[in-house]
N, C-alpha and C positions, 0 to 999 in steps of 0.2 A: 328872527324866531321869537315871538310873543310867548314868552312863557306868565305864570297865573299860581298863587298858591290861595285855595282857597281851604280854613281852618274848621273845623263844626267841635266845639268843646261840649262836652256832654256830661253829664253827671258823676259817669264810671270811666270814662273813656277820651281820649281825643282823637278825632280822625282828621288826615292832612290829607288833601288831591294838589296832587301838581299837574298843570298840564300844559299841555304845549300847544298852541294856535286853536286852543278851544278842546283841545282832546283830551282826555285822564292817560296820563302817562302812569305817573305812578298813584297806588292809593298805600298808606300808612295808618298804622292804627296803633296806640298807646294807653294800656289800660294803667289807669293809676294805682291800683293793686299790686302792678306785676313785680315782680323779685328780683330780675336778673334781666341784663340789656348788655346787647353786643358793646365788648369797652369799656365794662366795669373791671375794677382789678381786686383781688382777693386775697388773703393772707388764709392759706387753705393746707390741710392736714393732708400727705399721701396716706391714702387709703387701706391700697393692696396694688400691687405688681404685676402686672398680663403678661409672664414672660410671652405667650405665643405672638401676642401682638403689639412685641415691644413697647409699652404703653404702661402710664400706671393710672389709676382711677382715682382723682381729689375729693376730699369730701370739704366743699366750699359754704356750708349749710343750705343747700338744696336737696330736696326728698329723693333726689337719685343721684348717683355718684357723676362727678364730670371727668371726663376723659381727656387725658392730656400723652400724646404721641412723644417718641422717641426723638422725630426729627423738629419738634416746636419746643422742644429746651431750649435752643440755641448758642450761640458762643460764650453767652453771659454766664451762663446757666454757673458756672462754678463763683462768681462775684458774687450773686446773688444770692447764693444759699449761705454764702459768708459772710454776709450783708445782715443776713435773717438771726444768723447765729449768736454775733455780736451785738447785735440790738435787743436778743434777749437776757445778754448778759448783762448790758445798759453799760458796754464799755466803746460808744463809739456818741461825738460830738453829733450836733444836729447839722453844719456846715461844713465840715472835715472831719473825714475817716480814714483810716486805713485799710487795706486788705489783706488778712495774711491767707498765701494761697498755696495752696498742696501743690505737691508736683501731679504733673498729670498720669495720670495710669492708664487704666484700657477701660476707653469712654465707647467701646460697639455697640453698649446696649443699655437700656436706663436703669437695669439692675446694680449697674456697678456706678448708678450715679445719684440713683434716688434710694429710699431705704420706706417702707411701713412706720408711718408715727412722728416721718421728717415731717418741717413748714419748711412752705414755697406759695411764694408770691405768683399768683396765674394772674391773667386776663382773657372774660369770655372772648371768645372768636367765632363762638357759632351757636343760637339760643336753640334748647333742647327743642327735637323735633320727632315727632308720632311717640316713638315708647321709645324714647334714647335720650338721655342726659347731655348737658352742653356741651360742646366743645371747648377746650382750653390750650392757652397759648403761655411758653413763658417770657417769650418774646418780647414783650413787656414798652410800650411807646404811649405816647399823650401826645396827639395830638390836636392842632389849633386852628387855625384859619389859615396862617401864611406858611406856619412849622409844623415838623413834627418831634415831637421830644423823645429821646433813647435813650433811657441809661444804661451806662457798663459801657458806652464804648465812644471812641473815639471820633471817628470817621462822620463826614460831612458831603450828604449825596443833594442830588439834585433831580427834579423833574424832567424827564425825555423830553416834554411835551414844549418847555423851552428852549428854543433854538437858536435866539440872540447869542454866540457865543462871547461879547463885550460882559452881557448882564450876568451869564454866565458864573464869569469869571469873578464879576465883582460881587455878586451873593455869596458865591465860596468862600473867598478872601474876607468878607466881612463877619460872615459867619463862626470863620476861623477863629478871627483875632478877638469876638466878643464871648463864646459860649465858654463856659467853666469846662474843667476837666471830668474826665468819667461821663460824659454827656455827648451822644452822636444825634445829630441834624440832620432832617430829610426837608429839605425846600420847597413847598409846592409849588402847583405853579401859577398860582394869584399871587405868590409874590412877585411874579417878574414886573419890574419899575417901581415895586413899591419904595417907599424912600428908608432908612435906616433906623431910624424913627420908632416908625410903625412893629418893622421887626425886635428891635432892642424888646422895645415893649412887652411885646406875647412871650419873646424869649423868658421874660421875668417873671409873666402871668405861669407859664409851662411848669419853670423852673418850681415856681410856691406851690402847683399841685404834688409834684411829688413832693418835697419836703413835706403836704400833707402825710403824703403815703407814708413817709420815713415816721410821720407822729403819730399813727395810728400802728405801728408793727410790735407796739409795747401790747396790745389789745391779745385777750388770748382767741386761737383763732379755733374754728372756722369765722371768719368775720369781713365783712367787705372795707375796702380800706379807700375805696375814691370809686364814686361813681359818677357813670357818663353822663353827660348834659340830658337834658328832655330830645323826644326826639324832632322838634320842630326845631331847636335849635341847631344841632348834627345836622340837619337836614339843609339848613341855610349856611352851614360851616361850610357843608361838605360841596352845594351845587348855585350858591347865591351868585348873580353876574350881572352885567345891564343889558342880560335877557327879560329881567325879572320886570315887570309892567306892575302887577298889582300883586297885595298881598290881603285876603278878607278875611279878616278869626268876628265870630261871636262871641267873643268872651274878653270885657273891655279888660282883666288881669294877663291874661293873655297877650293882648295889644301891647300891654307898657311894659313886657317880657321881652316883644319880639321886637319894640322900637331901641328899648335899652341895649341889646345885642346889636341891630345894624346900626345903631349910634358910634360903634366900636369900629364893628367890619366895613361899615359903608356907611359914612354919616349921608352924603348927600342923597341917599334914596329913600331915607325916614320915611319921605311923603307918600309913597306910594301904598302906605298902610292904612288900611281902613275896617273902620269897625264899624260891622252889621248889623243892624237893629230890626230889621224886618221882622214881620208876622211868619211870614214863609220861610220852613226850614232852609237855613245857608245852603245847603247842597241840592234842596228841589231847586232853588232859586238860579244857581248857576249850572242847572243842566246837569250836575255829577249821577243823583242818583239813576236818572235815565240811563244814562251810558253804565252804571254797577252791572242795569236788569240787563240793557243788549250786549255788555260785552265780558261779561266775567259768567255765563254760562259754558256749556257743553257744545253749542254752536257759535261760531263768530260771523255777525256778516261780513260782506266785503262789500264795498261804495259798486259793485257792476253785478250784484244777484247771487255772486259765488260765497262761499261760507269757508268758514273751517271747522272740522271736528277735533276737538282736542280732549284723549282720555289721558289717566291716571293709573300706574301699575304701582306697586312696590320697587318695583326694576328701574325705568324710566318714564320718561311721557313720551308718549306718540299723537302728531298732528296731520291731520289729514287735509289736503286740500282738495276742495269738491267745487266742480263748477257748478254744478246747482241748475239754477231756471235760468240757464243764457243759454242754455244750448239751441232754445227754439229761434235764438236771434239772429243764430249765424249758420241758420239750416243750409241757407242756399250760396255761402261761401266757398272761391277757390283756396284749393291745396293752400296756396302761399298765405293767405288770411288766416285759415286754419292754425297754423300752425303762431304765426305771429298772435292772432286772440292769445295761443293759449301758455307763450312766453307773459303777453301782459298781464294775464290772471297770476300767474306763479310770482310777478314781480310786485303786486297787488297782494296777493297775498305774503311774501318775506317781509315788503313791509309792517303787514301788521304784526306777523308773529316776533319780529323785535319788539314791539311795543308791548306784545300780550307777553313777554318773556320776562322784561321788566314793571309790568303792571302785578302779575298774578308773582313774580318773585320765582318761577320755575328754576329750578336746580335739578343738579346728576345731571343722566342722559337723556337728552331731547333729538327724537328721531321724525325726522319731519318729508311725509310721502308729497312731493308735489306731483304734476300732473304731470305728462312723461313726454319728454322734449330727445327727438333725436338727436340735432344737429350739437357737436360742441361748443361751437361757440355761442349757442344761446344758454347750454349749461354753466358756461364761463361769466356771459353777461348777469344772468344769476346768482352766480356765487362772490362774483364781486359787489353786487347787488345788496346781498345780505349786509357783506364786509360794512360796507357803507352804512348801512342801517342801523349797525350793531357798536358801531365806534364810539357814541353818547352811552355806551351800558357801561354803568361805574364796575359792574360784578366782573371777575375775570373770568374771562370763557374764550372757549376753542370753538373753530368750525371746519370741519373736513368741505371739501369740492364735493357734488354728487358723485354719488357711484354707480355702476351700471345697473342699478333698479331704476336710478331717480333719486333715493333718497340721498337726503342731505343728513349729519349726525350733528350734534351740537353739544359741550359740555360746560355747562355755565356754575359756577360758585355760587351759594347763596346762602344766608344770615341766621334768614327769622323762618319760622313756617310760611308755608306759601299759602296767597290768599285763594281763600276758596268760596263758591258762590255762599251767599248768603242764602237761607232757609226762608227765609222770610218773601223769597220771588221767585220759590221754585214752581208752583202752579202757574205761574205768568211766564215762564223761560221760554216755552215755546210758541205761544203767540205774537210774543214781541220780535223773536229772533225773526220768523216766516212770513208778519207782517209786512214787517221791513221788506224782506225782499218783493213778496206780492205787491206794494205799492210799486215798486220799481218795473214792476212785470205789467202792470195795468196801465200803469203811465204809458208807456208804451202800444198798447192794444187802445186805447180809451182815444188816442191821437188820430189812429186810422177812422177814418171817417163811415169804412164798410162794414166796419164792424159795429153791429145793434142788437138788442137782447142779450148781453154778455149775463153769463152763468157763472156762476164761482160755485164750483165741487170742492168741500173740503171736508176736515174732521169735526163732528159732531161739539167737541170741546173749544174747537177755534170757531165755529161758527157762534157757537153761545158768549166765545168774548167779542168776535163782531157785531152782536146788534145789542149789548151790552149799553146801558148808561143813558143818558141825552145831552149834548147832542154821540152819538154813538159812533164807530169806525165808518160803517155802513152810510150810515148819512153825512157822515165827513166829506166821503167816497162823494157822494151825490152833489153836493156842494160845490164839489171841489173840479167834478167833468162834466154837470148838468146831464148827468146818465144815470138812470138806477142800475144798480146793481145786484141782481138775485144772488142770494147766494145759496145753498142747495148743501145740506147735512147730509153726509155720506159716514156710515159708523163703521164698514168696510176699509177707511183709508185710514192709514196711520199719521200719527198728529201731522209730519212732514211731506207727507200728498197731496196734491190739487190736482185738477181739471178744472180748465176755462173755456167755456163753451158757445157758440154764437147763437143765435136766432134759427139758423139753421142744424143745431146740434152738433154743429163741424167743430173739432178740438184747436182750441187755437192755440193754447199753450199747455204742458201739463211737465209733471216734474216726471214722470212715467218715459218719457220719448228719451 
């Protein structure tokens, strides 16, 4: 699997596309302005107390209160606040401290744990989204490349995803004997065979961001007290591997950022870094912004004519899957065909809605109508289908089996706001999407050799982008089958209608049937 990270640095802004064997998986966007990024940590004032929803409200100095849950204090939660206490009393060393700690009492609810006007050390966990202020965690970890750093506790876990139980045992054991006290270890799993080494090391590195943290708690708060890396960095922390083929930034400060980090995590793949000097914008150049216009609208296509419709409520999203213009392909199909077409379209499309779920960042409830399969075990083929698709999504998420509609439900975690089409392609969103498939439909009809005089019946708006420019769609068309192609303004259909018509007026294809 060829993966690509290609950088566009901009003035206000940086945007990262990663993709995978040519495709935009993910798109990332960082404005240099912004305030607050999932993983920054905060020495932040309790606000006010939600008894109803066990929760209290941080004022971290953002213009709207962040929200921090009852059950994301966690166990440390009493260290911490003792932690906090002490340090403003300026009675605890920078390398060794003590704890003096209350007996415990009746911790059911955060009233009896937090108070209006206390400090408490947060970390964002979720960047404010529509008209809601961040999420906040007290949970409180730093993590690196190979570790992950915890203070307040002991305990030393390990990644599922490693299965050697030899290596296993010797990360734990090593773990063990090197981390200081009051500090728990989460192992990823890029450390499996790393050497001892490498890990002492970031141990170290872990270790001197919080002693930051501890020298910045004399600061009077609200005040941020360690903030997360950029997020090109995070990005190569969290998914760098010898997937990774190339790496393209325009911005040669940029370049000697991102070599100095894989100098660390990855010396021998420096090379693969390369800085862009071209006339043509970095992302026309490799394809991205084509794929933003076709694939981050209100229509998705699919590689066989089929689409997806994916809206937006307050509540969840709902995605539709629509066979579209292939119906006229498989007019004269038996039963048994029938039915297998329309497993491989659902399978055609799961695939891409893993990719569109991590591209666009979708969260909550994703309720997703495929096309309606009797047999079970083609529903089964399906839902394990997904599974499969869905195993590379870093975000955690659930998937229920269909249910006797069809639909499938999905409940996926997610960060940042989710990306939304850009304004800037919304006149273009549906020429491009319909195009698309209309070539795929004329390829087809253009091959039959009986068929002459072909007509294209469409919407008065897609036809004026069809004969558009020089050379034009139209004479692309022409170029491209040694056939003209009429095409025929109809203000009757809506942008998504056609009719294709022969020499003899006979309908040869239409989205109608």
């Amino acid at each position: 699997m060829i993966k690509e990270l290609v950088i566009n640095a901009e003035e206000q802004e940086v945007k990262i596309a990663l993709l995978e064997e040519g495709k935009l998986l993910e798109l990332h966007q960082e404005n240099y302005n912004k305030k607050l990024s999932v993983g920054d940590i905060y020495l932040g004032i309790v606000k006010k107390i939600s008894y109803a929803l066990n929760a209290a409200i941080i004022d971290i100095g953002y213009s709207k209160g962040a929200f921090l849950h009852y059950d994301d204090l966690g166990f440390q939660i009493e260290k911490m606040l003792e932690l906090i206490t002490i340090n403003q009393k300026k009675f605890f060393l920078t390398n060794s401290y003590t704890f003096f700690l209350k007996k415990k009492g009746d911790q059911s609810s955060i009233e009896k744990i937090l108070y209006p006007g206390q400090k408490i050390l947060v970390q964002i966990s979720k960047e404010p989204i529509s008209n809601k202020g961040p999420k906040l965690t007290a949970k409180i970890c730093i993590p690196g490349r190979n570790l992950v750093l915890i203070p307040f506790s002991e305990k030393v876990s390990i990644s599922h995803k490693i299965k050697n139980v030899k290596e296993k045992n010797r990360l734990i054991l090593y773990m063990q004997k090197i981390k200081p006290k009051e500090f728990g270890i989460i192992i990823r799993t890029v450390a499996c065979f790393k050497i001892e080494n490498i890990l002492k090391k970031e141990l170290f590195i872990l270790i001197k961001k919080w002693k930051k943290i501890l020298s910045n708690l004399i600061k009077l708060p609200p005040v941020k007290v360690l903030s997360e890396s950029n997020k090109t960095s995070c990005l190569l922390r969290d998914t760098f591997n010898d997937d990774f083929k190339s790496i393209y930034c325009n911005n040669s400060l940029l370049c000697q950022e991102i070599h100095s980090y894989l100098s660390f995590i990855s010396p021998e793949k420096t090379s693969i870094i390369k800085y862009y000097k071209g006339n043509i914008p970095i992302f026309e150049k490799y394809g991205i912004e084509k794929q933003i216009q076709t694939f981050l609208g209100k229509n998705v296509p699919l590689g066989n004519g089929a689409y997806l419709v994916i809206e937006h409520t307050e509540a969840l999203h709902v995605i539709d899957v629509n066979s579209g213009m292939i119906n006229h392909i498989k007019k004269n199909c038996t039963d048994s065909e029938r039915v297998d077409h329309i497993l491989q379209v659902n399978l055609l499309a799961a695939t891409e809605i893993a990719r569109q779920l991590r591209l666009r960042d979708m969260g909550g409830i994703i309720v997703v109508d495929f096309i309606d399969m009797s047999e079970p075990c083609q529903k089964k083929k399906l839902y394990e289908h997904i599974k499969e698709k869905m195993k590379n999504d870093r975000a955690t998420h659930q998937i229920l089996p269909p249910n006797e509609f069809g639909l499938v439900q999905f409940t996926r975690h997610r960060v940042r706001p989710e990306l939304k089409y850009n304004e800037k392609y919304q006149e273009l969103e549906s020429p491009i999407i319909y195009i698309h498939n209309l070539e795929f439909i004329l390829e087809k009809i253009m091959k039959n050799k009986f068929h002459k005089g072909i007509q294209l019946h469409i919407h008065s708006f897609v036809e004026a982008y069809l004969k558009k420019g020089f050379p034009s769609i139209q004479q692309k068309w022409f170029f491209k089958y040694k056939k003209w192609i009429k095409i025929i303004p109809r203000n009757s259909f809506k942008y998504t209608e056609y009719q294709i018509l022969n020499k003899n007026k006979e309908i040869v294809s239409s989205s109608f049937i």
